[in-house]
C-alpha positions as CSV (number, residue, x, y, z in Angstrom):
1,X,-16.0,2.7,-46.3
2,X,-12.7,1.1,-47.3
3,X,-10.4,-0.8,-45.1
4,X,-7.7,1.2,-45.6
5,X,-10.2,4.9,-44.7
6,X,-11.6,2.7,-41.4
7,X,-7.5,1.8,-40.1
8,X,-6.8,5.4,-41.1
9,X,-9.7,6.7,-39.1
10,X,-9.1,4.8,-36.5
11,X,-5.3,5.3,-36.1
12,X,-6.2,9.4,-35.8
13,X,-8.8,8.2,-33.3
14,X,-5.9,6.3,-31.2
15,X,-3.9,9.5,-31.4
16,X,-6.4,11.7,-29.9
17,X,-7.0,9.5,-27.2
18,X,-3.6,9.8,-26.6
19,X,-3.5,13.6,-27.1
20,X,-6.0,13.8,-24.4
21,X,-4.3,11.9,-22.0
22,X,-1.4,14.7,-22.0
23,X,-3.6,17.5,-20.5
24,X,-6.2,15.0,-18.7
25,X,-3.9,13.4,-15.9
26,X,-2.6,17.5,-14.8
27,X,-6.2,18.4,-14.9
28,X,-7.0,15.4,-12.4
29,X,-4.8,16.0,-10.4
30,X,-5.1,19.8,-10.1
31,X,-8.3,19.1,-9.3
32,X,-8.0,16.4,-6.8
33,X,-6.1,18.4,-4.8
34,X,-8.8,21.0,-4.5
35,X,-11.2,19.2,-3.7
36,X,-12.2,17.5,-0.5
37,X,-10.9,15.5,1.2
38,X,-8.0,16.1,-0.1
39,X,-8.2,19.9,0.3
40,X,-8.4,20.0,4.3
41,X,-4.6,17.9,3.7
42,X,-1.6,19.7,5.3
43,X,2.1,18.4,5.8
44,X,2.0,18.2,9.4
45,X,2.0,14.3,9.4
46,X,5.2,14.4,7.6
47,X,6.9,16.4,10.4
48,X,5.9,14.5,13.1
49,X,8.9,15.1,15.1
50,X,7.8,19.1,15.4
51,X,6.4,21.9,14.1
52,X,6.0,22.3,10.4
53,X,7.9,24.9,9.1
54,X,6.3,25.2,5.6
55,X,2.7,26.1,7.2
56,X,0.9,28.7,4.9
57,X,1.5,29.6,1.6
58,X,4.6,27.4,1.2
59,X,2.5,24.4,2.1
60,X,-0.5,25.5,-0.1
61,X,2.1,25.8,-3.0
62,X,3.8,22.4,-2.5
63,X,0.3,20.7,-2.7
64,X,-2.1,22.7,-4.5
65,X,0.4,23.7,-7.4
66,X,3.6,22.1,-7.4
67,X,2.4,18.3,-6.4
68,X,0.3,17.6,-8.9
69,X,2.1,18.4,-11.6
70,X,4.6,16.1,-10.7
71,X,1.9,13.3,-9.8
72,X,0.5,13.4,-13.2
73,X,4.3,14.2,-14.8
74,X,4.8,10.2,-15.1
75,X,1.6,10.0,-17.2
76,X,1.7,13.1,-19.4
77,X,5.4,12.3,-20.2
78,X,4.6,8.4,-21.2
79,X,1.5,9.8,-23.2
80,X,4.4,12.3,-25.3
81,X,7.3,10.7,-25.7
82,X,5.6,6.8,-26.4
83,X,2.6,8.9,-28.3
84,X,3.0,6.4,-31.3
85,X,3.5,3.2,-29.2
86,X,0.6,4.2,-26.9
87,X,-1.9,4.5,-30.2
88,X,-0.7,1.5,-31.9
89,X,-1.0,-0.3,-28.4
90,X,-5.2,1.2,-28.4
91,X,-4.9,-0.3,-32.2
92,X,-3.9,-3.7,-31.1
93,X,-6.0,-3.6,-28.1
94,X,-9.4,-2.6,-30.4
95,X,-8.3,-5.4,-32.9
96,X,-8.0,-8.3,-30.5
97,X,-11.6,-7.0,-29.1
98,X,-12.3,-7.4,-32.9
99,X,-15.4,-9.4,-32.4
100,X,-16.9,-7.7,-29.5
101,X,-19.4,-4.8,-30.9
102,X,-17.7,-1.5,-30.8
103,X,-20.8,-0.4,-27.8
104,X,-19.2,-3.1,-26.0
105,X,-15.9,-2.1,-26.4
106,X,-16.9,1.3,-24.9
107,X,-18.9,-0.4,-22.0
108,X,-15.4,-1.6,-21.0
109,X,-13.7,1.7,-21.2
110,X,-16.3,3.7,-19.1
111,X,-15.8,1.4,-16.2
112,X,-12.1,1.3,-16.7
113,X,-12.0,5.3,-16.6
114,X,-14.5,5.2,-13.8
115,X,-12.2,2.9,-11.8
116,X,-8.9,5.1,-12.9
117,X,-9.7,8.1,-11.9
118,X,-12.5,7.6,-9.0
119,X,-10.6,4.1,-7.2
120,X,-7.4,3.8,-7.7
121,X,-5.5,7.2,-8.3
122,X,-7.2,8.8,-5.0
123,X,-5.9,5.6,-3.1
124,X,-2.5,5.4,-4.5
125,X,-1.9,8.8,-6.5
126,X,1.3,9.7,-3.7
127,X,2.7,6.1,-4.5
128,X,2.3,6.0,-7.9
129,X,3.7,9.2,-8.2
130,X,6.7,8.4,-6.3
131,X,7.7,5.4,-8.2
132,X,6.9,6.9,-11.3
133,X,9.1,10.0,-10.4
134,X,12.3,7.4,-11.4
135,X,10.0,6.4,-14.4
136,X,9.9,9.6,-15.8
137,X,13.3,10.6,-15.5
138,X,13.8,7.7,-17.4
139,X,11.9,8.4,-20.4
140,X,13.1,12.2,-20.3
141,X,17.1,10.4,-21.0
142,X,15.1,7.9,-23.9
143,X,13.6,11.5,-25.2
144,X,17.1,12.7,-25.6
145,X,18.2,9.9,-27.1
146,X,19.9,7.6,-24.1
147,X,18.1,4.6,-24.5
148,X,20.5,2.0,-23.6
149,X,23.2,1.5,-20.8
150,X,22.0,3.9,-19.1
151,X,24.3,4.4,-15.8
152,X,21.9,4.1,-12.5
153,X,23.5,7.0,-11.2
154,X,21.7,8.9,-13.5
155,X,18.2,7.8,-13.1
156,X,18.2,7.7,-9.0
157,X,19.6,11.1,-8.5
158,X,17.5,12.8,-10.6
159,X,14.7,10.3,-9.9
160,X,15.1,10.4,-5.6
161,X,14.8,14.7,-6.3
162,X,11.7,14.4,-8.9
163,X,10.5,12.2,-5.9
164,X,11.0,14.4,-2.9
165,X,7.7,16.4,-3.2
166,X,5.3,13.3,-4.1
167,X,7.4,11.1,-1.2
168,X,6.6,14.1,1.1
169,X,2.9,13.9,0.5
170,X,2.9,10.1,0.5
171,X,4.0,10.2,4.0
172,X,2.2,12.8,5.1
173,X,-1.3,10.9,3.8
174,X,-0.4,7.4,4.6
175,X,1.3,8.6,8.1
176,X,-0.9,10.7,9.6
177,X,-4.3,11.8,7.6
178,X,-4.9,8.0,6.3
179,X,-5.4,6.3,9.5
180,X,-6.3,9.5,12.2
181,X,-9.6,10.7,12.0
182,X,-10.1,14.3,9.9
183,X,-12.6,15.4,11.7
184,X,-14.8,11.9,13.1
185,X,-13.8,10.0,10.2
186,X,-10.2,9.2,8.2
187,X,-9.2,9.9,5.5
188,X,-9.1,6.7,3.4
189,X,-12.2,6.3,4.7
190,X,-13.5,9.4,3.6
191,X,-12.4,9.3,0.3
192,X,-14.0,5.5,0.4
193,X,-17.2,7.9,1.4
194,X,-16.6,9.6,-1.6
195,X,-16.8,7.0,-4.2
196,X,-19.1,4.6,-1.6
197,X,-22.1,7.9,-2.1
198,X,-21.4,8.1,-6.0
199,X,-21.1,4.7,-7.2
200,X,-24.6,4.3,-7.8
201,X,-24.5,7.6,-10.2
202,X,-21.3,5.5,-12.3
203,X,-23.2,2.4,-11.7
204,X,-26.8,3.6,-12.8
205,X,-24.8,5.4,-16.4
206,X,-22.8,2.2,-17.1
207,X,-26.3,0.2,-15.9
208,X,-28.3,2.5,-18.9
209,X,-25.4,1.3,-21.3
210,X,-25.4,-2.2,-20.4
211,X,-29.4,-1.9,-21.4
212,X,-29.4,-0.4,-24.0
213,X,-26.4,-2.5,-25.8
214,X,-28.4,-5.7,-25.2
215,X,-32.0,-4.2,-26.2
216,X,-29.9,-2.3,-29.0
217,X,-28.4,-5.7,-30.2
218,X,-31.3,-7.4,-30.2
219,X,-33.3,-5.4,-32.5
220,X,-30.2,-5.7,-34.9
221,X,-30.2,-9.3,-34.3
222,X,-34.1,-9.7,-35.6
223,X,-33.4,-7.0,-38.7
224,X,-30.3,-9.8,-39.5
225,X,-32.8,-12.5,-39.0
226,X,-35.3,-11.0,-41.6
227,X,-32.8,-9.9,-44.0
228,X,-31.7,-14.1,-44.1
229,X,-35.3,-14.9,-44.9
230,X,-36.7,-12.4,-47.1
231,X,-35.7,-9.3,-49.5
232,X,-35.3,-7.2,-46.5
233,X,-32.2,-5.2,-46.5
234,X,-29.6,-5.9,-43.6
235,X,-29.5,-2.7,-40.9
236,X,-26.4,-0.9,-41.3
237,X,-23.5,-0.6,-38.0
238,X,-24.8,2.8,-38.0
239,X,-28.1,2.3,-38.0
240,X,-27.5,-0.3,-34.8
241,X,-25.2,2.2,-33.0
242,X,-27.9,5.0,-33.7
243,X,-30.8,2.7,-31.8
244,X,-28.4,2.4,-29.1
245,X,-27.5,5.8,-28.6
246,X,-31.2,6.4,-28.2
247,X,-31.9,4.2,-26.4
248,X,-29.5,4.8,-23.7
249,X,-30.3,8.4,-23.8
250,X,-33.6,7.7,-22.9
251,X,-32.6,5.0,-20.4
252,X,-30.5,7.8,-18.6
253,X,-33.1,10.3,-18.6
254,X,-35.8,7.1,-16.7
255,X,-32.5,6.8,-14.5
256,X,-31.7,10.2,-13.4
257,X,-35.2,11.9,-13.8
258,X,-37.9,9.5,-13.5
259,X,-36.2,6.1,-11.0
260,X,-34.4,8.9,-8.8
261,X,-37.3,11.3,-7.5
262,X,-38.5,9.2,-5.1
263,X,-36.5,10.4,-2.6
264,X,-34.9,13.2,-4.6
265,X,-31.3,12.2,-4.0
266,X,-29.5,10.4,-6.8
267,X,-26.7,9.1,-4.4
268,X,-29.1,7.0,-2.7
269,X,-29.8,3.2,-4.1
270,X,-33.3,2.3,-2.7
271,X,-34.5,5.6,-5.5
272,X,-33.6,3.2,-8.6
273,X,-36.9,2.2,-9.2
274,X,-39.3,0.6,-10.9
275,X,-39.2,2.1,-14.3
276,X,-34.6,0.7,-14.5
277,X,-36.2,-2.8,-13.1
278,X,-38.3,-3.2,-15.6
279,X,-36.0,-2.4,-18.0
280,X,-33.2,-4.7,-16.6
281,X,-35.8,-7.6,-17.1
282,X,-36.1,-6.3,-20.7
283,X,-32.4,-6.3,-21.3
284,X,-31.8,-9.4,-19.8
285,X,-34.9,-11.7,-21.4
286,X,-33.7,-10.2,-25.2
287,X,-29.7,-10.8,-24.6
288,X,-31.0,-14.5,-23.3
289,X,-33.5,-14.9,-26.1
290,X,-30.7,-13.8,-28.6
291,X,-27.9,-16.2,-27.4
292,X,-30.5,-19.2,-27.0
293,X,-31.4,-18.4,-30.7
294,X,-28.2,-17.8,-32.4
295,X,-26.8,-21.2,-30.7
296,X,-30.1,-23.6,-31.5
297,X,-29.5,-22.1,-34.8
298,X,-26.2,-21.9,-35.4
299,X,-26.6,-18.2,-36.8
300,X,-22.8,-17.3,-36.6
301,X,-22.0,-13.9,-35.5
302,X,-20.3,-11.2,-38.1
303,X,-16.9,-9.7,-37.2
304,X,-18.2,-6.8,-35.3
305,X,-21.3,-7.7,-34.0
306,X,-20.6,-10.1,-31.6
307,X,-17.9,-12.2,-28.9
308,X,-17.9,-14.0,-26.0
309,X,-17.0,-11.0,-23.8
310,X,-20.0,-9.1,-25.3
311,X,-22.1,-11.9,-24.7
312,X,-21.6,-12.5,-21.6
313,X,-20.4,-9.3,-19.5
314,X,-23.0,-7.1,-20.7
315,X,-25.8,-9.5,-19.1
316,X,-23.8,-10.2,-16.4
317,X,-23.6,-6.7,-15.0
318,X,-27.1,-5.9,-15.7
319,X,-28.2,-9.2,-13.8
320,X,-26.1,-7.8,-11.0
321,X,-28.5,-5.0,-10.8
322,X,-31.1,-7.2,-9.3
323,X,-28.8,-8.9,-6.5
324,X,-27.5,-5.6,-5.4
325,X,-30.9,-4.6,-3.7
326,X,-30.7,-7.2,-1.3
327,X,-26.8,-6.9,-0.2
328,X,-26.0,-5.6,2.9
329,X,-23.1,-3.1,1.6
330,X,-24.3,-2.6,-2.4
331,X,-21.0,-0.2,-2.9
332,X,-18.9,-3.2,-2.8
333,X,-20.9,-5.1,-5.3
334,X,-20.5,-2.6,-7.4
335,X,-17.3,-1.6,-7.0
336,X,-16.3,-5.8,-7.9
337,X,-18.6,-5.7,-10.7
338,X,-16.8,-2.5,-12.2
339,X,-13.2,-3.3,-11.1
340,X,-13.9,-6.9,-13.0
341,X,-14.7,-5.3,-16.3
342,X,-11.9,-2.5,-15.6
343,X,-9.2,-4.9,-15.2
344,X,-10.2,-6.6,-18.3
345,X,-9.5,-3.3,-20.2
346,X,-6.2,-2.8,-18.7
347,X,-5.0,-6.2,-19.3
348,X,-5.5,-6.1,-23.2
349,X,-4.0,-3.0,-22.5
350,X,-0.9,-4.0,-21.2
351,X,-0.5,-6.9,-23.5
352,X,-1.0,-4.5,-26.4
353,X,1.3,-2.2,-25.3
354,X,4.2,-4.9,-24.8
355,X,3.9,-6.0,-28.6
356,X,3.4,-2.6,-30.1
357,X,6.3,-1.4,-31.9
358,X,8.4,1.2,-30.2
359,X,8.8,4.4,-31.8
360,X,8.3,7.8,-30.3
361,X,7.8,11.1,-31.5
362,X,11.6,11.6,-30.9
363,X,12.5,9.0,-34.1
């Protein structure tokens, strides 16, 4: 495949990331809002002083239906009117990750969407939202063409009305429902609860990835080996991506089918077994044995197939597999261990999106 048919494959890629993004964040947030805890949420906390005169349908309007799509407006808009920027940021992003394996590159990404969407947007969606109401009055003037000297007068008045309804919420979650109990327990703590009982279902898929990246790479690693010593041929990207899809297809099904019958709950941590221990010492002795091998013998790494962030995270989070049975409070292990690799992503991110060139769809 050419240069030139790989950057143009992976430039569509880019934009359909960024195509998704425009209908992902509403369907989020539509959803969050239906769900629990969230769904037993009413207004009252923001009318402390009485009654709330919006009880009822009003209420159940404002935050089933109008709410989040102004939570996820700052989003969707960025993702439309910066659609080129945001792609050529992903480009830049995936280019300076440029010797990390592409499996890798994904490893980061699932914990980054994990963390997204099950941390930090049900702990600070009202926030966001409100400061990101001014935001997106912003870039609704730069999608009409006012881009500079913009008079403030026209982004806070607009910006404090787009802000009401998410302001509203904000102070209704953080004032009342975040700190009094719902029921026996908080809020915040409840949705804590939430992510606390389903970490170890994010944890054990990104856990099956982690394996099967560094039992995947290894068998690449020994095919490269041979093909430097004899007539063998040299295993193709796709051939190496294809082990490791099987491979973590079968690691999921141990995971999910096999490690978690014990007990018959998946949320629970003491059902990951024996078979995912066995194969985190698998995963761990091959990604050791490679590094100790490639370094005593100076076997250099080929643009895609390797990095220091590769190298080491991977391991790293599949070593954490085997202190997490003797913490105290495993969900905030793991929630370290993802944030880590998530805030890795979002930095390149951020960098990438800061030198990206600035055109719009609008240009």
């Amino acid at each position: 495949m050419s240069k030139f048919s790989q950057r143009f494959d992976g430039l569509m890629i880019n934009r359909l990331i960024v195509l998704l993004q425009i209908f992902i964040f509403p369907a989020y947030f539509y959803i969050w809002m239906w769900v629990e805890p969230m769904r037993s949420m009413t207004l009252d906390g923001f009318f402390f002083w009485g009654t709330n005169p919006w009880s009822g349908m009003p209420e159940q309007i404002i935050l089933r239906w109008v709410a989040p799509l102004i939570f996820a407006l700052p989003f969707s808009l960025v993702s439309a009117i910066k659609a080129t920027r945001m792609a050529n940021s992903y480009d830049l992003m995936w280019r300076a990750l440029g010797k990390v394996r592409i499996d890798t590159k994904i490893f980061y990404m699932v914990n980054a969407i994990f963390c997204l969407f099950f941390l930090i947007l049900p702990f600070a969606g009202p926030i966001i939202a409100v400061f990101g109401a001014f935001f997106a009055v912003k870039l609704i003037l730069y999608a009409f063409g006012v881009k500079k000297n913009v008079p403030a007068i026209l982004i806070v008045i607009p910006g404090i009305i787009l802000a009401a309804i998410p302001l509203i919420v904000a102070i209704a979650f953080f004032g009342s429902y975040a700190f009094t109990p719902v029921g026996e327990v908080p809020l915040l703590l409840s949705i804590w609860g939430v992510w606390a009982d389903y970490s170890p279902v994010f944890y054990g898929i990104v856990l099956c990835l982690a394996c099967a990246i560094a039992v995947g790479n290894f068998f690449v690693f020994l095919r490269e080996g041979a093909s430097q010593v004899s007539y063998t041929k040299e295993a193709s990207e796709r051939i190496g991506h294809l082990i490791k899809i099987i491979l973590f297809a079968g690691f999921l099904m141990l995971y999910l089918f096999v490690d978690n019958n014990v007990n018959g709950d998946i949320k629970d941590w003491v059902t990951t077994g024996t078979a995912m221990l066995v194969i985190n010492i698998i995963a761990v002795t091959l990604s050791s044995l490679e590094t100790i091998i490639r370094w005593r013998k100076k076997i250099p790494k080929g643009g895609s197939t390797g990095g220091a962030a590769g190298t080491l995270m991977v391991p790293i989070f599949i070593a954490m597999n085997f202190l997490i049975r003797i913490f105290a409070r495993p969900d905030i292990i793991v929630t370290i261990i993802v944030a880590l690799s998530a805030v890795i992503f979002f930095g390149l991110f951020i960098i990438a999106y800061k030198y990206a060139t600035d055109e719009t769809l609008f240009e």
